[in-house]
C-alpha positions in Angstrom: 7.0 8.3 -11.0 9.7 9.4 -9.1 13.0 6.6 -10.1 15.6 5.5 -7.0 18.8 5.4 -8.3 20.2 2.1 -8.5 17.7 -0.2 -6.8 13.8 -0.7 -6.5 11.5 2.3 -5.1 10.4 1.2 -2.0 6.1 1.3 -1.8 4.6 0.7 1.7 1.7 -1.9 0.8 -1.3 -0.5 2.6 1.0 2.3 4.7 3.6 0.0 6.9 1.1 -2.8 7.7 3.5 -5.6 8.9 2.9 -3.7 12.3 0.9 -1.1 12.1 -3.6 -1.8 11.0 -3.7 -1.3 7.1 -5.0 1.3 5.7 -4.7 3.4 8.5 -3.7 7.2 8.6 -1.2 5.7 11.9 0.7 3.1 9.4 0.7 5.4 6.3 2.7 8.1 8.7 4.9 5.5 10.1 5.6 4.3 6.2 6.3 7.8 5.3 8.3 8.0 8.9 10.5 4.8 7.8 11.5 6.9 4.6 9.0 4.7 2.3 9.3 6.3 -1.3 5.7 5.5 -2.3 2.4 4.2 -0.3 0.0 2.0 -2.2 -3.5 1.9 -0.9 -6.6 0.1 -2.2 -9.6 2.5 -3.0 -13.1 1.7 -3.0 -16.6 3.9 -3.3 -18.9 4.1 -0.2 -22.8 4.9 -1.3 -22.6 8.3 -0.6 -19.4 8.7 -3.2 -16.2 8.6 -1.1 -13.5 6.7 -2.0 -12.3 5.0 1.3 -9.0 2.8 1.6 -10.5 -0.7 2.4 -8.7 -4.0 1.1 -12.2 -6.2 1.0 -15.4 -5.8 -0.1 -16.6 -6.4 3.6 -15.1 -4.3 6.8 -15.8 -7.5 8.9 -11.8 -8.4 8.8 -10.5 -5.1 9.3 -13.1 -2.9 11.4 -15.8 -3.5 14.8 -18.7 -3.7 12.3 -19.8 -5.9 9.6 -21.1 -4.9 6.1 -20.2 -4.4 2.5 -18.6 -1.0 1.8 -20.4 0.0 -0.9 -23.9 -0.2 0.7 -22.5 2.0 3.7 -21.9 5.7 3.9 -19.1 7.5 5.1 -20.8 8.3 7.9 -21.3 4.6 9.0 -18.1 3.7 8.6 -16.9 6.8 10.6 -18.5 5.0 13.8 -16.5 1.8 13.2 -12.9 1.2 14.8 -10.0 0.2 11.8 -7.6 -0.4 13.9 -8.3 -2.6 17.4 -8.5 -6.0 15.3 -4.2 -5.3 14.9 -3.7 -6.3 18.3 -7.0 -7.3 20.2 -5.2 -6.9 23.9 -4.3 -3.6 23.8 -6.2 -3.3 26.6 -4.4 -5.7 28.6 -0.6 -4.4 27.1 1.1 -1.5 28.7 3.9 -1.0 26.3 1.4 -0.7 22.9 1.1 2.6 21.7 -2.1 4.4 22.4 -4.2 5.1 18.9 -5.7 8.1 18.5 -9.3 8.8 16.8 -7.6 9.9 13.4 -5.9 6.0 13.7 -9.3 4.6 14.5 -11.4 6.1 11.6 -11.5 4.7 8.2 -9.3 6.6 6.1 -10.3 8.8 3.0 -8.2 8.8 -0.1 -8.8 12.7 -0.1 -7.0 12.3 3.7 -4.4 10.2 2.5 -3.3 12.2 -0.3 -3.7 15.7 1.8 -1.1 13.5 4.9 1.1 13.0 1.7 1.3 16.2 0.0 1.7 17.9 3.5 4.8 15.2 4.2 8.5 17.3 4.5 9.6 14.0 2.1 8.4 13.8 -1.9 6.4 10.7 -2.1 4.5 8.8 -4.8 0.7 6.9 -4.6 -0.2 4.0 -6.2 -3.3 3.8 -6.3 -5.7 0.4 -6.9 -9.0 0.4 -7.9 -11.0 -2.6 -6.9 -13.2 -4.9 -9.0 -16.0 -6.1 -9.3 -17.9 -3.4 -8.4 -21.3 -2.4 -8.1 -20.3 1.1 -9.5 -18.1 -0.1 -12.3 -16.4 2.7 -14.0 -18.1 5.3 -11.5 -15.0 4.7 -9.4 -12.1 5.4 -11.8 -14.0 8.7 -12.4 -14.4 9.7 -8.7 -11.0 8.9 -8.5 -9.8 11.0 -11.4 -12.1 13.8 -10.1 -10.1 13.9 -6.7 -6.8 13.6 -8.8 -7.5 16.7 -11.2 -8.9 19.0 -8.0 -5.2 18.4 -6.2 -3.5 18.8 -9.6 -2.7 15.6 -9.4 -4.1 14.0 -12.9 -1.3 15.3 -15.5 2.0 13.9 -16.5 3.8 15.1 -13.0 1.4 13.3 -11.2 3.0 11.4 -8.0 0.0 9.1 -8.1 -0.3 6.0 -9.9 -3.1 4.1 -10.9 -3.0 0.4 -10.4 -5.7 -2.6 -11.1 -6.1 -6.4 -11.9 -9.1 -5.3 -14.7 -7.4 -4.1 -18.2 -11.0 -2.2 -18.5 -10.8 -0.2 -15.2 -7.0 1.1 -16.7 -8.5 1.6 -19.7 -11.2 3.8 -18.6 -8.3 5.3 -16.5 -6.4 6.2 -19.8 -9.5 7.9 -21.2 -10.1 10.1 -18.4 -6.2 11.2 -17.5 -4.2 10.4 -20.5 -1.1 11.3 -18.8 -1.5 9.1 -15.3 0.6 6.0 -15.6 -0.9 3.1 -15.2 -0.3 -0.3 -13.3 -1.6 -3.9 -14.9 -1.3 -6.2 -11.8 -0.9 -9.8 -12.2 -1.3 -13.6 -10.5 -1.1 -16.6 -11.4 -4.0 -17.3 -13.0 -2.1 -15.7 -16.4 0.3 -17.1 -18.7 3.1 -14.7 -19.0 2.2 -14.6 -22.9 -2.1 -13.9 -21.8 -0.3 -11.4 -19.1 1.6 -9.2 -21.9 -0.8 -9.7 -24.3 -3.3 -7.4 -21.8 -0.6 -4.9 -21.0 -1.4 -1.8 -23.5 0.9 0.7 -25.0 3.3 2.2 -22.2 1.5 0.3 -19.3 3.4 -0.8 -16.0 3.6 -4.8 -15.9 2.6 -5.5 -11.8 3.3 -9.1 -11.3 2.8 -10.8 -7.8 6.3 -11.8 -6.0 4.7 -15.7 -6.4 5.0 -15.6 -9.9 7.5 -13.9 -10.7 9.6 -16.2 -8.4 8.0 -19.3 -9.8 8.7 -17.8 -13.3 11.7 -15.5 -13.0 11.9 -15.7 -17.3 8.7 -13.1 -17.2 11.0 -10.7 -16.1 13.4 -10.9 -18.7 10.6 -11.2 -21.1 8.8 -8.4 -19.8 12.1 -6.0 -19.5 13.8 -7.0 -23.2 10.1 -6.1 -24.3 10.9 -2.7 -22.8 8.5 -2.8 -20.0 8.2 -1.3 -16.9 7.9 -3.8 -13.9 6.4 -3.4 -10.1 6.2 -6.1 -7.9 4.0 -7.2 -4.8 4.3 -7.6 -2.1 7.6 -8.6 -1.8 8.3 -9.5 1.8 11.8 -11.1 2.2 15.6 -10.1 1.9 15.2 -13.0 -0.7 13.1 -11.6 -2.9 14.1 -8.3 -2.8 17.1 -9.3 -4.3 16.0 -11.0 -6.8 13.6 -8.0 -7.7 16.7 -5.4 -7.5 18.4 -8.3 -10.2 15.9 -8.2 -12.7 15.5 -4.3 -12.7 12.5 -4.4 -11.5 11.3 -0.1 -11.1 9.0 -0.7 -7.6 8.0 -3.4 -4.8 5.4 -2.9 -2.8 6.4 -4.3 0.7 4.5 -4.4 4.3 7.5 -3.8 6.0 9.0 -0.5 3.8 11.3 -0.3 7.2 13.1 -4.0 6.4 13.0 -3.2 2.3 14.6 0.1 3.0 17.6 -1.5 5.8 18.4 -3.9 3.0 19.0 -1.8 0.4 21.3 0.5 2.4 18.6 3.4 3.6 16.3 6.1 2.1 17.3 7.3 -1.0 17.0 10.9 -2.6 14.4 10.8 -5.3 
């Protein structure tokens, strides 16, 4: 990971999706546009073997079509629009922006780390794998696959991997022992069940709603020497109380308002 002096690292949660469709090639560019330090995307594997950033298990919230993305190939979702369900009356508004077919398309992780890598700015990935799946641990090797064919799987790896499951980071660790590794968070866990899972030198990832209803895990977490990332942390409010408790990263939808508050972009 790549530190910010003095502050937070600023992580656009699923590109800059306060106004742009997640997950989109369109609000990853303007994230990386905004000066965003890192983008975190959610990665999940179609039946054909292509990891595709898609929050949900279903593309009926975020897409024209209906279906669960693991039962659909790439090619399927390729005919479905990502991006029209952001603001329904673009047809009817003469001052939205026009989105072109690269917006529209659901986006590859391969695309998304080639728009990075070919970015004039150095940014980081984080990277989450979602579970349950029907593939299980198929994903986190696809995913390590794609990692060591950009050189992306060693210790100077930009990406970060990043899950809820202890087993998918484990597998993770197995495969790319070098990749650090993100254990995220709610509140369905104690703070002593939360550290409990965290293994030797893993990132702690609480949600923003727990930490602020339980601002001692921080201090817990950061006398027991441990990393912290927070999400998705959407206020002046809480950023500040992130940037007090040292936290390394927050992942924000609006990287644009994270990085006006904490005085601009920042060399890295």
């Amino acid at each position: 990971m790549r530190h910010v002096e003095g502050r937070p690292q600023v992580v656009a949660h699923r590109g800059s999706s306060h106004d742009n469709p997640e997950h989109t090639l369109g609000a990853y560019i303007a994230a990386l546009d905004q000066g965003a330090e890192g983008l975190e995307c959610d990665v999940r594997l179609t039946a054909d073997g292509h990891l595709v950033c898609v929050h949900d298990r279903r593309v009926d919230r975020v897409s024209t079509g209906r279906g669960v993305v693991s039962t659909m190939e790439l090619a399927q979702l390729d005919e479905l629009d990502f991006a029209s369900w952001k603001n329904p009356w673009v047809d009817l508004d003469d001052e939205a922006p026009e989105l072109d077919d690269q917006t529209r398309r659901v986006l590859t992780l391969e695309r998304l780390i080639q728009a990075a890598r070919d970015y004039d700015q150095t940014v980081d990935l984080a990277i989450e794998t979602k579970h349950p799946t029907r593939y299980a641990g198929l994903v986190e090797r696809r995913l390590v696959d794609l990692l060591e064919t950009v050189g992306w799987a060693g210790a100077d790896s930009p990406a970060r991997i990043m899950s809820f499951s202890p087993v998918a980071l484990t597998r993770i660790k197995k495969l790319a022992p070098d990749l650090e590794v993100v254990l995220l968070i709610d509140r369905q866990y104690s703070w002593q069940m939360a550290t409990s899972m965290l293994g030797p030198g893993w990132i702690a990832g609480p949600g923003i709603d727990l930490l602020r209803e339980n601002p001692r895990l921080g201090s817990r977490l950061r006398k027991r020497d441990r990393r912290i990332h927070v999400w998705t942390v959407n206020t002046v409010a809480d950023l500040d109380l992130c940037a007090a408790l040292g936290v390394e990263a927050v992942i924000t939808d609006n990287p644009a308002m994270a990085l006006d508050h904490f005085g601009g972009p920042r060399a890295v």
